[in-house]
C-alpha positions as semicolon CSV with decimal commas, in nm:
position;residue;x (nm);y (nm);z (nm)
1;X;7,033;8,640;9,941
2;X;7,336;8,539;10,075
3;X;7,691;8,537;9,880
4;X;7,934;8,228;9,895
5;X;8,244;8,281;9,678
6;X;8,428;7,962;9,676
7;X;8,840;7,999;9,617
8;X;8,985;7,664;9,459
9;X;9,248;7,596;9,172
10;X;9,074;7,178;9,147
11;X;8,766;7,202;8,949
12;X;8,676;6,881;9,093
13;X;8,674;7,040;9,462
14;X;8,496;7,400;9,299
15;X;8,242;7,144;9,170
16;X;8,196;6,909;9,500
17;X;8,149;7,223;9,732
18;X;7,898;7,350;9,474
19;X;7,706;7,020;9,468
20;X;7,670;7,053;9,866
21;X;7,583;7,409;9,901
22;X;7,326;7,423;9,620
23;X;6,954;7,467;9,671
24;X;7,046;7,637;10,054
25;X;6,938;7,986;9,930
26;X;7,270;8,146;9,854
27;X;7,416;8,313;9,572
28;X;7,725;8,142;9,469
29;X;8,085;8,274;9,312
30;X;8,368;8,083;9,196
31;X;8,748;8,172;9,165
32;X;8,973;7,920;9,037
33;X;9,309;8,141;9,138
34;X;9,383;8,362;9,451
35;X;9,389;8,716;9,214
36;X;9,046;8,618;9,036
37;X;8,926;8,550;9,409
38;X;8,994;8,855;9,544
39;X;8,868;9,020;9,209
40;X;8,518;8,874;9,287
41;X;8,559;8,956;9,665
42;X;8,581;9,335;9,593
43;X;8,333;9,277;9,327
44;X;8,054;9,099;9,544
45;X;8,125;9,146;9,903
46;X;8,047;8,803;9,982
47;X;7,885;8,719;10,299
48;X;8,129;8,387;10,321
49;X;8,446;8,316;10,166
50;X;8,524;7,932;10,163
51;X;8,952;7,955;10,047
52;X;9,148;7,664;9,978
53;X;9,531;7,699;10,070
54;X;9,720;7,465;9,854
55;X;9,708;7,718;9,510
56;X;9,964;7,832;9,262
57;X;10,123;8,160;9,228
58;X;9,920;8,293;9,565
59;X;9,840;8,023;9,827
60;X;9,516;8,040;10,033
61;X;9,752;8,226;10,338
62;X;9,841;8,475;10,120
63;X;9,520;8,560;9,968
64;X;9,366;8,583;10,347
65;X;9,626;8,817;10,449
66;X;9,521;9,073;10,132
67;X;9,165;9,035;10,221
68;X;9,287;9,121;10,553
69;X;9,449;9,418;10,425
70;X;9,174;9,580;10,216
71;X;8,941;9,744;10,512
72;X;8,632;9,735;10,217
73;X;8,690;9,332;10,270
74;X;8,837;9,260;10,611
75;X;8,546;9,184;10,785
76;X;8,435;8,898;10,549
77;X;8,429;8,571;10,752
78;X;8,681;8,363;10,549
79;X;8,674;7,973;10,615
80;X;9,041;7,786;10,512
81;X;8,994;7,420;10,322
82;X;9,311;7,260;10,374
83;X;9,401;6,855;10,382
84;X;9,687;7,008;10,591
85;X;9,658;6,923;10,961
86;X;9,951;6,973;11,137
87;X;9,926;7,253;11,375
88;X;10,193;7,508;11,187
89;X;9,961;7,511;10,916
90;X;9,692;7,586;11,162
91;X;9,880;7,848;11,321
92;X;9,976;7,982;11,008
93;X;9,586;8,000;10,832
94;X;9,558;8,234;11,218
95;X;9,780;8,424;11,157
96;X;9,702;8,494;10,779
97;X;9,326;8,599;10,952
98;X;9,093;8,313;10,893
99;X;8,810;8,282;11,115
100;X;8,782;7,891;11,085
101;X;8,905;7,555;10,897
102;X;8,766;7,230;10,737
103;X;8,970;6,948;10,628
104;X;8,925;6,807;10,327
105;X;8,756;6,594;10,199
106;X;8,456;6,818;10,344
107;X;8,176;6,669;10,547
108;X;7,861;6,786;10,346
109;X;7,663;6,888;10,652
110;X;7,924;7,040;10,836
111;X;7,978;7,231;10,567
112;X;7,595;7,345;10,547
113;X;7,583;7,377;10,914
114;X;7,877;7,627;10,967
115;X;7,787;7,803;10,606
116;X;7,423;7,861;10,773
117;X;7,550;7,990;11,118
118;X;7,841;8,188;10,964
119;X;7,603;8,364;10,660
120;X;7,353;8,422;10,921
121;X;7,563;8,601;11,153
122;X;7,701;8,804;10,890
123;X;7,418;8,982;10,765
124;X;7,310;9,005;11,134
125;X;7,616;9,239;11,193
126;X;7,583;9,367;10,855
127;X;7,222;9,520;10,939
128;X;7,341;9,617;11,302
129;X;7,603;9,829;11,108
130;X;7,355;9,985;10,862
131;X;7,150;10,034;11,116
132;X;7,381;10,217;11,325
133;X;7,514;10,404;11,012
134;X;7,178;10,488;10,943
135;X;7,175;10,636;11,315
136;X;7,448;10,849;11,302
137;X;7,367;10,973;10,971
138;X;7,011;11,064;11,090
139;X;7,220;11,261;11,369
140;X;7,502;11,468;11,173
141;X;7,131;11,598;10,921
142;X;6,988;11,726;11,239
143;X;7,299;11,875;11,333
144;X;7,407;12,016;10,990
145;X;7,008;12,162;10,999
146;X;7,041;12,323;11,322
147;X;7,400;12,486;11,241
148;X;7,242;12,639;10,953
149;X;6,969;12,755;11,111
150;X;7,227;12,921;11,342
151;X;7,407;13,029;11,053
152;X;7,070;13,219;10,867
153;X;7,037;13,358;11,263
154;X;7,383;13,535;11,266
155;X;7,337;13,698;10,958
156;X;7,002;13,803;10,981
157;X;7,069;13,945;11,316
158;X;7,471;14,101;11,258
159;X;7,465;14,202;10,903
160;X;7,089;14,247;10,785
161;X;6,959;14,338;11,155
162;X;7,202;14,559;11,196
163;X;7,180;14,761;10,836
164;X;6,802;14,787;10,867
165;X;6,841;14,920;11,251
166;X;7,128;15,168;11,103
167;X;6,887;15,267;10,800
168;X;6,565;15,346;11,072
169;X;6,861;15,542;11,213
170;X;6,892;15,741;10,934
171;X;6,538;15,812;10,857
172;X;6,472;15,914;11,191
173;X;6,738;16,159;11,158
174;X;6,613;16,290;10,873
175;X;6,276;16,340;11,005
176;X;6,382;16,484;11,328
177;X;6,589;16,755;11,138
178;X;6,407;16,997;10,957
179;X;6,700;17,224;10,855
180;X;6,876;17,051;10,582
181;X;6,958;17,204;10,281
182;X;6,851;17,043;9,958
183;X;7,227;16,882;9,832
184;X;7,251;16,759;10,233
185;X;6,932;16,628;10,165
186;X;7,046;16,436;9,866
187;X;7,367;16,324;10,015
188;X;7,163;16,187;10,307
189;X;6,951;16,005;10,103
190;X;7,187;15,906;9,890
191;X;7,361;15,741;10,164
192;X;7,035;15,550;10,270
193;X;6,990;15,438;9,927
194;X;7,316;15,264;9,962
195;X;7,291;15,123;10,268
196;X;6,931;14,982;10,121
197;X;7,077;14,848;9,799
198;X;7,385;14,686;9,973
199;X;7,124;14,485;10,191
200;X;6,907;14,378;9,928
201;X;7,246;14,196;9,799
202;X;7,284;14,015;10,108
203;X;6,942;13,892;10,104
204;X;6,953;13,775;9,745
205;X;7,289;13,610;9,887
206;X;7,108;13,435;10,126
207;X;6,832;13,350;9,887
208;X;7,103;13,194;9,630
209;X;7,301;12,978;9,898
210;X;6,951;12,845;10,050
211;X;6,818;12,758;9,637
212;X;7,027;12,848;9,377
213;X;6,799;13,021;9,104
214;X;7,029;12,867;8,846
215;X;6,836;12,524;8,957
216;X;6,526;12,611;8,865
217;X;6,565;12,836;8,573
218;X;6,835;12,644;8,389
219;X;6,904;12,253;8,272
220;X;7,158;12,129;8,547
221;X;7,435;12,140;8,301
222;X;7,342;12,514;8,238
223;X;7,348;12,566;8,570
224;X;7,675;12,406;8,633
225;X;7,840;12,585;8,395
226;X;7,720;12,900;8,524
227;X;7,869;12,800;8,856
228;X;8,208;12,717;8,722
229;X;8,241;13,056;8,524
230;X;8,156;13,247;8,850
231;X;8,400;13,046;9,049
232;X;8,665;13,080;8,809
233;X;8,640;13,480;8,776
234;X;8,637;13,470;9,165
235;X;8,875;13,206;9,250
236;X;9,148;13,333;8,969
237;X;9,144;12,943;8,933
238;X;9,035;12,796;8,549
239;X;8,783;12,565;8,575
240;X;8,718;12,349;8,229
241;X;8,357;12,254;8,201
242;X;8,235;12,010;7,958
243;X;7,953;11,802;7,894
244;X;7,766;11,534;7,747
245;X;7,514;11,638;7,473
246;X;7,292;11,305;7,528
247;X;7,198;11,423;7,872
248;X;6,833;11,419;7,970
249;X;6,617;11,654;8,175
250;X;6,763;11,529;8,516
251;X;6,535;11,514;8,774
252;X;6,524;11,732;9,108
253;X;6,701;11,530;9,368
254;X;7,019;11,409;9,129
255;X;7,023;11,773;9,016
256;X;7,071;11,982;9,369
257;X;7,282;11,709;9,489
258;X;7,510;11,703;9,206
259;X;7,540;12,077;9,215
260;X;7,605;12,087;9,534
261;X;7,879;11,798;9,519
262;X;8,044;12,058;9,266
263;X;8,027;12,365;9,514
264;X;8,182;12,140;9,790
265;X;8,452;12,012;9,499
266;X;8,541;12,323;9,386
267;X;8,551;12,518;9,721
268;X;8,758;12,225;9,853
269;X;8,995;12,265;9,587
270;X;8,997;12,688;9,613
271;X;9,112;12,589;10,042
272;X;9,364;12,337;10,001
273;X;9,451;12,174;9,708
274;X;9,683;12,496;9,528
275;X;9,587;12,386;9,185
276;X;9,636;12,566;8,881
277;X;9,376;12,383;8,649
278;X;9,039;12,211;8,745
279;X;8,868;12,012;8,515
280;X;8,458;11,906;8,529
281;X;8,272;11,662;8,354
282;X;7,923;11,593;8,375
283;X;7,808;11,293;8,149
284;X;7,567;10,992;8,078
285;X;7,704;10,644;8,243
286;X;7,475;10,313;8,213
287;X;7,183;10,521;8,266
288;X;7,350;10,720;8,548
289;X;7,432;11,078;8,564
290;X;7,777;11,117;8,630
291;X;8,021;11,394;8,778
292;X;8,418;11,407;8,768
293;X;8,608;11,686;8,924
294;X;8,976;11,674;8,859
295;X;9,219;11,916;8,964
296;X;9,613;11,913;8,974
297;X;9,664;12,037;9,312
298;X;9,890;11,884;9,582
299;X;9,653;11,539;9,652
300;X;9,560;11,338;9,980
301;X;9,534;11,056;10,086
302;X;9,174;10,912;10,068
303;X;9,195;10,659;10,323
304;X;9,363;10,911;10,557
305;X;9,072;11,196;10,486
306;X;8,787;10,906;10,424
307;X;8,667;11,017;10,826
308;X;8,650;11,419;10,745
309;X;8,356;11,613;10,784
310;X;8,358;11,740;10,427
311;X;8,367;11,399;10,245
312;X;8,141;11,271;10,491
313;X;7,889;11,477;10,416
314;X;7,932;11,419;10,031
315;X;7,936;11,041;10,051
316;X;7,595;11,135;10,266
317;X;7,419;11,338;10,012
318;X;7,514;11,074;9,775
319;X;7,341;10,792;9,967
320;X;7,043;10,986;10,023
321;X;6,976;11,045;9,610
322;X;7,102;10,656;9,603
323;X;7,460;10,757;9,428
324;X;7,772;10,639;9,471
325;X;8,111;10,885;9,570
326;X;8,477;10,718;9,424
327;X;8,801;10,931;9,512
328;X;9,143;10,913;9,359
329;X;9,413;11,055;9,482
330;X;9,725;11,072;9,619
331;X;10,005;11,370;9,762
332;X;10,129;11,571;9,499
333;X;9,943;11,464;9,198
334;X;9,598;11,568;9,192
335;X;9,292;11,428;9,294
336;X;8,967;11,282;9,069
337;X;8,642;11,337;9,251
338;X;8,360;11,119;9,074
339;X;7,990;11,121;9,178
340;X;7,694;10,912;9,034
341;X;7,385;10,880;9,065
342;X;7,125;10,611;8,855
343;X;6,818;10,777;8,683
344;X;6,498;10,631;8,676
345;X;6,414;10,433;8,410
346;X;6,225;10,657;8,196
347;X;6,479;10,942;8,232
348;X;6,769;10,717;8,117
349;X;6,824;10,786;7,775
């Protein structure tokens, strides 16, 4: 269903453009000031924004230009009601960024007519876009697959391939010379012993970064706080873990993609923040599972970052186990990561 948010300070016009656009199949919003307007704008994400200029405190010009401004609501189509005709007004609503203009007192069925073609283009473009996001997303999976595949290949063939290859080496030796004494002996196998157990950790490396065993031996909280003591002993970085006692069983999906949200978080932070403290939470929200990663590094900007590879791929994972991503941040004081993810009904407790 389509969203019409109608901006007015005159009940009497909120209620008139009401009475006309009611029982056309569209979800309606009202704002009776410019702030409470764009309040419901970020809120909804309305598909139409009819925006009366003549308003105290913030005029209808002003309010289009901060729409403008916000690139979560700049696309909206925004339609200016004005009783102003003269053409600097006109110029002006331009300027601010509307896409069109009725006078007022509105003409019913122009009013349906445009809301109709406008609403109707709008979701249009807005399923073109998802579309296409969908399409690209689709794209980076099969290319994050195949460079991991590539990945698995290159160690299997430079570090495993080549300790086995050095350990048939070493047997071979030992086979093809009979005149070792027994402490050679030993050292010789002692050395291939070695070699042996020093591969077997690289394939339980491998093992743990394709599944970690943590996931399916331990309740995700468990699990995460496993992960953060490990990191912490390795980083030299103190990572605070707490969580919420009223946590279900969380099922599979929200579980690996959580953790891994906290492996990208935390080896994010380890690369480029230079914090001193980090700070996880992992609670129940609403009957959503919910993780915060704080640190006190140096900060980014979000907006400037929002394109990289790394948070790209989080806000990705997210989507795919139907969560949502938030950021703050900003240079030089820290950043707040916050994931969530809803639970099905019967796990939200």
């Amino acid at each position: 269903m389509s969203v019409i948010l109608i901006v007015d300070d005159d009940p009497s016009s909120r209620e008139t453009l009401l009475a006309v656009l009611m029982g056309q199949g569209y979800r309606i919003e009202t704002a009776a000031n410019g702030a409470d307007g764009i309040r419901l704008a970020e809120q909804f994400r309305p598909d139409l924004i009819l925006l009366d200029v003549m308003m105290p405190k913030m005029d209808g010009f002003e309010v289009c230009r901060r729409l403008r401004s916000s690139p979560a609501l700049a696309e909206i189509p925004i339609v200016i009601l004005t009783a102003l005709d003269d053409r600097a007004s006109l110029l002006a609503g331009l300027d601010a960024g509307a896409d069109d203009f009725l006078s007022k007192p509105v003409d019913g069925h122009e009013l349906r007519a445009r809301a109709r073609v406008i609403t109707r283009l709008n979701r249009y473009q807005t399923l073109m876009d998802q579309r296409e996001s969908l399409r690209q997303m689709a794209e980076r999976v099969v290319s994050a697959q195949e460079e991991e595949r590539r990945r698995l290949s290159r160690e299997l063939h430079d570090d495993l391939g080549q300790a086995l290859t050095i350990q048939m080496l070493s047997i071979r030796s030992l086979q093809e010379d009979l005149t070792l004494t027994l402490p050679e002996l030993f050292e010789r196998l002692q050395a291939i012993y070695q070699q042996s157990y020093e591969t077997s950790i690289k394939v339980r490396r491998l093992a743990q970064d394709m599944r970690p065993p943590a996931m399916d031996a331990l309740e995700l909280k468990d699990a995460m706080q496993g992960y953060c003591a490990g990191f912490a002993r390795h980083a030299g970085l103190p990572v605070h873990f707490e969580w919420d006692d009223s946590l279900p069983t969380i099922p599979d999906l929200p579980s690996i993609t959580l953790y891994r949200i906290l492996q990208e978080a935390l080896n994010n932070i380890a690369k480029h923040s230079r914090a001193t403290q980090v700070w996880v939470d992992l609670s129940l929200e609403d009957g959503s599972v919910a993780l915060s990663v704080q640190d006190n590094g140096n900060g980014f900007d979000p907006q400037a970052a929002s394109e990289g590879i790394g948070l790209k791929g989080l806000r990705e994972r997210l989507i795919i186990a139907g969560g949502v991503l938030k950021i703050a941040s900003s240079p030089a004081k820290g950043t707040i990561l916050m994931a969530q993810i809803p639970l099905p009904e019967e796990k939200a407790i």
